[in-house]
C-alpha positions in Angstrom: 60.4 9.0 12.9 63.9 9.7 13.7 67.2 6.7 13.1 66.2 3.7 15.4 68.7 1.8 17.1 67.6 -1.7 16.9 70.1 -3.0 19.8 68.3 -0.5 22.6 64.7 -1.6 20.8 65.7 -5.5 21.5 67.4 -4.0 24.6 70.8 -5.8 23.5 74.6 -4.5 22.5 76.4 -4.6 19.5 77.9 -8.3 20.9 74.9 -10.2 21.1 74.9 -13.6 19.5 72.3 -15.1 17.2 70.3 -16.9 19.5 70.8 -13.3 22.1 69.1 -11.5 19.4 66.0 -14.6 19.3 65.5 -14.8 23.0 65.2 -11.0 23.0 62.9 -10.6 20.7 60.8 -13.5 21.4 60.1 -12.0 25.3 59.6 -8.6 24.0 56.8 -9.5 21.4 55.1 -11.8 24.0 55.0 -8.5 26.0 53.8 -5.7 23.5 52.1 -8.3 21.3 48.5 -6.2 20.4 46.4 -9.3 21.8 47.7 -8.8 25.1 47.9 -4.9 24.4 44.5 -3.5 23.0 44.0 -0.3 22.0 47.4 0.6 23.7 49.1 2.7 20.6 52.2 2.7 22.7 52.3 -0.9 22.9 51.2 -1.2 18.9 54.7 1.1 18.1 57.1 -0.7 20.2 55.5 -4.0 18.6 56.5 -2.8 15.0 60.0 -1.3 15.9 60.5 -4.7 17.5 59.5 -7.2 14.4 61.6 -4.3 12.4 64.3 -4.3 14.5 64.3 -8.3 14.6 64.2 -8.5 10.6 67.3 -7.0 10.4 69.4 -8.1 13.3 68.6 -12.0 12.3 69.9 -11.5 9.0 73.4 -11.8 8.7 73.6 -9.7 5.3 71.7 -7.1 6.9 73.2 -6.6 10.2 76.1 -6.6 8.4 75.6 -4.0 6.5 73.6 -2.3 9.5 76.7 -2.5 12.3 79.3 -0.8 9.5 76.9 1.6 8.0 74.0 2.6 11.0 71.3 4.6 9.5 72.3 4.3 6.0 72.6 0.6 6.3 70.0 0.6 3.6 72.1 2.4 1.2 75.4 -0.1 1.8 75.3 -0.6 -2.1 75.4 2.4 -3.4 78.0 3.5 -0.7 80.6 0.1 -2.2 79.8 1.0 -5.2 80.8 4.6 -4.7 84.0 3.4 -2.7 85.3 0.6 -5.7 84.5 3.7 -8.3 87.1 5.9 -5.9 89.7 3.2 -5.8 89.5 2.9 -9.3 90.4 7.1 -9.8 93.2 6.5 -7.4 95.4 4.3 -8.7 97.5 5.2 -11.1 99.5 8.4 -10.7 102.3 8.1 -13.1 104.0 4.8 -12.3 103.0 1.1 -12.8 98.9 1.6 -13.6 98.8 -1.3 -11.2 100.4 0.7 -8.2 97.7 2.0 -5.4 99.0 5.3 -4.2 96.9 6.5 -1.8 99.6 7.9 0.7 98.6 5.3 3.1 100.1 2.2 2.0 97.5 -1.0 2.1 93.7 -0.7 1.2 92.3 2.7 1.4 91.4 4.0 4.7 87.6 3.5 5.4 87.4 7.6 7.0 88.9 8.5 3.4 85.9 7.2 2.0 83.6 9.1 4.0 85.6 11.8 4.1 85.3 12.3 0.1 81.8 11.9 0.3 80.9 13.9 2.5 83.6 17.0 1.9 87.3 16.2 2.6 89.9 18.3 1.8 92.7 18.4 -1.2 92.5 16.5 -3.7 89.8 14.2 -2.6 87.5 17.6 -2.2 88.1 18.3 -5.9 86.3 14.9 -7.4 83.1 14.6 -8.6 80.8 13.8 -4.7 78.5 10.9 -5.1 74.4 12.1 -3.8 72.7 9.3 -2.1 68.8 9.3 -1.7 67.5 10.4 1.8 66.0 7.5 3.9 62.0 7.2 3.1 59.9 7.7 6.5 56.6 5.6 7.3 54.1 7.1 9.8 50.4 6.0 10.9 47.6 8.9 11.0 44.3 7.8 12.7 41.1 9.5 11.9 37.5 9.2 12.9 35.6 8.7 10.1 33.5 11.8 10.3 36.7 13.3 9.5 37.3 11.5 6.7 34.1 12.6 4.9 35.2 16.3 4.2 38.5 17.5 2.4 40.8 18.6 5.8 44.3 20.2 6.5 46.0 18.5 9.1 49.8 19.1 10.4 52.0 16.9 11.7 55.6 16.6 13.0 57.8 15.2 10.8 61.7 14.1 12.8 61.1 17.4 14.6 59.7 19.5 11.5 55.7 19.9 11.1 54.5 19.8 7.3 50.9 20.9 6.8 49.1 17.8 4.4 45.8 18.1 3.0 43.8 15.1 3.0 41.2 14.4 0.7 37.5 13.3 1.5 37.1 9.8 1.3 40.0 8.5 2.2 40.0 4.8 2.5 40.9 2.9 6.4 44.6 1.4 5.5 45.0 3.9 2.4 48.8 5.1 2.1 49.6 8.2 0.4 53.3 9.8 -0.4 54.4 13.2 0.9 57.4 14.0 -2.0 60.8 14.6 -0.4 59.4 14.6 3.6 61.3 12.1 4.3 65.3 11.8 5.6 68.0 14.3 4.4 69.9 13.5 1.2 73.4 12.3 1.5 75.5 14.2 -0.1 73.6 16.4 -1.7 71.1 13.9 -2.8 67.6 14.2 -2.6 65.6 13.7 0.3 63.4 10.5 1.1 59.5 10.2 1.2 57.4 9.9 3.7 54.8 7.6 3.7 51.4 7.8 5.8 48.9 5.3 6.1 45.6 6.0 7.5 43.5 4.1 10.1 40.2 5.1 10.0 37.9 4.6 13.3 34.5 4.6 12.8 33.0 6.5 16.0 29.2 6.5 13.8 26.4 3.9 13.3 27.0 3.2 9.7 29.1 0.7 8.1 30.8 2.0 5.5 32.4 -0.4 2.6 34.1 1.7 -0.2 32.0 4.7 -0.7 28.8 3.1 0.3 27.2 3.4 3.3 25.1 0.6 5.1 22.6 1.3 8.3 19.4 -0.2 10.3 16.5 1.5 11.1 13.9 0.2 13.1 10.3 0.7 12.4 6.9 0.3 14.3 4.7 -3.0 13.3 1.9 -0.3 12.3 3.9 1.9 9.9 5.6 -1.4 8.3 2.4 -3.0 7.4 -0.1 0.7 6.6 3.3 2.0 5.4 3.8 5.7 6.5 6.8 8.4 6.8 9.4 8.2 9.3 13.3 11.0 9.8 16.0 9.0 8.9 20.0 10.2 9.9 21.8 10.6 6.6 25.8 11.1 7.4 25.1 15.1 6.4 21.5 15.2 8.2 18.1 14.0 8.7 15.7 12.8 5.5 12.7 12.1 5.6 11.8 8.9 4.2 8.3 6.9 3.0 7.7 3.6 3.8 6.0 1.4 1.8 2.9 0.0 3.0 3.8 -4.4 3.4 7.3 -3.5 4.1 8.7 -6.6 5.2 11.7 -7.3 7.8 14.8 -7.2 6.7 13.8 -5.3 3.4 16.5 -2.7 1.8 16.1 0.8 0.4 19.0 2.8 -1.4 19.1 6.6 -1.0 21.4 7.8 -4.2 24.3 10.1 -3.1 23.7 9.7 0.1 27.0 7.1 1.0 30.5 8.5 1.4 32.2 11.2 -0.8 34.5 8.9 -3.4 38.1 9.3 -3.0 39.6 12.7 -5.0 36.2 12.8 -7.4 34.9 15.7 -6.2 31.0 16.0 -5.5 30.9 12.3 -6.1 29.1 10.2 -3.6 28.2 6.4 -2.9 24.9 5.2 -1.8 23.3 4.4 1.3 21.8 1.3 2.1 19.0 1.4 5.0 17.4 -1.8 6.0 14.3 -2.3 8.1 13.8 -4.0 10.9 10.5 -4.0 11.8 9.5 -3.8 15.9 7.3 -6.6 17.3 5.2 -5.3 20.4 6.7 -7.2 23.6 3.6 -7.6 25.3 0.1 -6.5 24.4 -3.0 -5.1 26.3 -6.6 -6.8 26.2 -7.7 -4.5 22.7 -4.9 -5.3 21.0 -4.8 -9.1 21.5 -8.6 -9.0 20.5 -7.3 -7.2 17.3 -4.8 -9.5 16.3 -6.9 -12.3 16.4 -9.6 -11.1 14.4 -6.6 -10.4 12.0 -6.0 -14.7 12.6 -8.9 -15.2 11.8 -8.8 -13.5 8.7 -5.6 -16.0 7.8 -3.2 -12.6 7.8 
């Protein structure tokens, strides 16, 4: 999560035309593109920091703003703002209010800008310093989903700092939540950025999950579906025994209350779980049994 340098991503210098910039990014996305790439998480982050990389370079405004002011291209702004405000303060110092007296001459030096923001000396030291807001950070966690089902600390590094997070049960697959100020240093004496973290949840179990419901098959014997009868059941925190109802067809659906997932910062609040049947037919059947079924023909069952 560190500053990215979107020439080396597009693997390209500061002179590269319009069309450069095109080419490069239309041969780099062909090669990391996830359909050619799956379930290569290398691949899937050189992918985004391309397509980010691209955004900005193709824009004229942006790259702009992104050659003069590197990582804090996003702040350019605030930074004019801040440099027309300091202009302003210097010129008048006794003579004609429409006299710039900088020391230097022409327009004021671009380093004299930076160098009042960030702690010059003299005079430009004693002004009031402008605080610019840190740069926010995005980041992808992956979790199995049996993770996701209890409260859990996790930590992670952060541009070369770990924070410990706590993330609640239930949390939802492409859920973001904010960390406060765990994102880029403040300028200036401004406040730090965010850091934003969106989860993708992999499901390594046999349910499907949608919200805090959970949905699973369970297969049954052609006996206990038509007598009914009892049969152990896997719950996501155990085994239940359930009763089935005698004339239980295929393809029925039972709910088990509080049995889904736990629902997202409500604590000891579950969903449901949805179990349907699918009843077993007998692949191939011995002399008894075929004399069985039809008598039961014959009884027009």
């Amino acid at each position: 999560m560190e500053f990215i340098d979107y020439y080396k991503v597009l693997e390209l210098d500061k002179s590269a035309s319009s069309a450069d910039i095109k080419k490069a990014y239309r041969k780099l996305a062909r090669k990391y593109h996830p359909d050619l790439n799956p379930n290569n998480k290398e691949a899937e982050v050189k992918f985004k920091q391309i397509n980010e990389a691209h955004e900005v370079l193709s824009d004229p405004e942006k790259r702009k703003k992104y050659d003069e002011y590197g990582k804090d291209w996003q702040h350019a702004e605030e930074f004019e703002k801040a440099k027309a405000q300091q202009r302003q303060s210097r010129q008048y110092s006794g003579g004609d209010p429409f006299t710039y007296s900088s020391g230097g001459g022409g327009a004021e030096d671009f380093s004299d800008f930076f160098e009042s923001m960030f702690g010059g000396g003299g005079f430009r030291s004693q002004r009031r310093q402008t605080g610019f807001r840190g740069q926010d950070f995005n980041a992808e966690l992956q979790l199995n989903l049996t993770d996701a089902y209890k409260t859990h600390k996790q930590t992670l590094s952060v541009n070369q700092k770990n924070i410990r997070i706590t993330i609640p049960a239930g949390i939802e697959n492409g859920q973001t939540i904010k960390i406060k100020e765990h994102g880029g240093p403040g300028i200036n004496g401004g406040p730090n950025g965010d850091l934003y973290i969106t989860f993708s949840i992999n499901n390594n179990t046999n349910f499907k999950r949608e919200g805090a419901n959970l949905y699973k098959t369970e297969e049954i014997e052609l006996t206990t579906a038509v007598l009914g009868g009892e049969i152990t059941t896997e719950t996501f925190d155990g085994k239940v025994k359930l009763k089935v109802a005698p004339g239980t067809q295929n393809g029925q659906q039972v709910k088990l209350k509080g049995k889904g997932f736990p629902v997202y910062k409500k604590e000891g609040d579950f969903g449901d779980l949805f179990i349907t049947y699918q009843v077993k037919l007998p692949k191939t059947l011995n002399d008894k049994q075929k004399a069985l079924f039809e008598e039961l023909k014959q009884e027009n069952l």
